[in-house]
N, C-alpha and C positions, 0 to 999 in steps of 0.2 A: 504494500500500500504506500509506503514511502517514495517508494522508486515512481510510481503513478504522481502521487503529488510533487516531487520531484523536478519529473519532466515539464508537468505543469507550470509549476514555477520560471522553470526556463524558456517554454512557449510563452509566458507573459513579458518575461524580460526582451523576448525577441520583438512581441509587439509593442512594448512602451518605445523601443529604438525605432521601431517602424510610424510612430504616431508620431513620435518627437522629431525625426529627418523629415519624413513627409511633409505635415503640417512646414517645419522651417523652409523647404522647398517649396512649399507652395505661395509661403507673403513674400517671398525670395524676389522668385517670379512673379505674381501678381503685381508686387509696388515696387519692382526695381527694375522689371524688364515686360512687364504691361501684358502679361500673359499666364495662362492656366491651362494647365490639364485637368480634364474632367477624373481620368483616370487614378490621377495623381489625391484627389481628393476622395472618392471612392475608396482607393487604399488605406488611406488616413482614418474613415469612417467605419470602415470595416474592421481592420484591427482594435481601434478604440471600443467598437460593441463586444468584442471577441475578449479583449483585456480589461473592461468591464466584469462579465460574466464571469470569466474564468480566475480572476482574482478572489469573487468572492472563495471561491472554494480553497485558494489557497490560503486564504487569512485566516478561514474557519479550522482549518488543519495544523495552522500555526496555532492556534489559538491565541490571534493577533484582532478577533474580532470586535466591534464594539458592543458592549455591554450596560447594558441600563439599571444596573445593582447594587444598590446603595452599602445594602450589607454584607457585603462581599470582603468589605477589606478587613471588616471586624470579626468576621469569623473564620473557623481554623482550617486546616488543609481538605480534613473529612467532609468537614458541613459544605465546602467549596465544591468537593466532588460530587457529593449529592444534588447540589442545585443545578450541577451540570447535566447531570444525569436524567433530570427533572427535565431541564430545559432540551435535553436533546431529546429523551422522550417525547413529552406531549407539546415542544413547539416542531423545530428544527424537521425530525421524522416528516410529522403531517402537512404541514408546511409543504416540503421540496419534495413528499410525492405528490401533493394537490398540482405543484407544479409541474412535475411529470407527465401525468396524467395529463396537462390541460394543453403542453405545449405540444405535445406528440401528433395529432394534427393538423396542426401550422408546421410541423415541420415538416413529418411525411407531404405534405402537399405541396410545398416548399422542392423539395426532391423531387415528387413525379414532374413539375415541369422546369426544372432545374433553372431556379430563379435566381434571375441576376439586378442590374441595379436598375431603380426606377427611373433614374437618367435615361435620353437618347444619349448612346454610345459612350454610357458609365461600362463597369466594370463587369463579367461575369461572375457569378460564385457567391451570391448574396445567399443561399441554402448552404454554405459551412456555416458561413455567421449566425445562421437563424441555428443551425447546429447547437449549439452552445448553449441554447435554452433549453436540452436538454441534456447535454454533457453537466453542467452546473449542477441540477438537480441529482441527475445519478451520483456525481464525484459526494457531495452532501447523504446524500442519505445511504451511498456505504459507507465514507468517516461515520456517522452519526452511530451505524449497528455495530460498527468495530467498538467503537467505545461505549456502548449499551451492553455489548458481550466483554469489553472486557472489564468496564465495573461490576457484572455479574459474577467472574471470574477473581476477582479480587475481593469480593466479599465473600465466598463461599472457601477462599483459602482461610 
């Protein structure tokens, strides 16, 4: 599972490079040399939704996410795990399979006519991107069972 989030992580860092050259490439050209690629902006857009998405899951597996828990700081390691446990239980789980469930239509339809950009002559491949609202949900809710199995497994030692 590490080596999965991992990779992840390194697909993100690939597209923050892709957002951040892109975008600088495009006010480059726009306000220095009075011209744009459609293409160019497309790429920018599409990576940006991809490094969106796919971040959340790497934060959530860092457990770098943000947290709205007042008493968290106050309490000990145990009670911390517990509330974690709580929260990946009945938020997290149902949460990001309601999103599974809901995007897997918009994608599969996505796919059968292999959509590209709403642009005349943007980019093709706008169904990876749409991808990712369903890669996000899956990545989320195996972290979420791994660590539901392995607080189970830690309290039953």
């Amino acid at each position: 599972m590490r080596a999965v989030f991992s990779g992840v992580r390194r697909i993100c860092m690939v597209l923050a490079v892709i957002v951040f050259l892109g975008q600088l490439s495009m006010v480059l050209m726009r306000y220095l040399l009075g011209f744009g690629f459609l293409e160019i902006q497309d790429a920018v857009n599409y990576a940006f939704a991809a490094l969106v998405a796919l971040s959340v899951a790497v934060t959530f597996s860092a457990d770098k996410h943000v947290r709205v828990d007042i008493f968290r700081q106050k309490l000990g390691g145990n009670a911390n795990r517990r509330i974690d446990w709580v929260g990946d239980l009945f938020l997290a789980l149902p949460v990001f399979s309601i999103m599974m469930w809901m995007a897997y239509p918009l994608v599969r339809s996505s796919w059968v006519i292999l959509e590209g950009s709403p642009e005349t002559g943007g980019l093709p491949g706008l169904f990876l991107v749409k991808t990712c609202l369903l890669v996000l949900p899956t990545l989320i809710v195996l972290l979420t069972l791994v660590r539901v199995i392995g607080f189970f497994r830690r309290n039953a030692s």
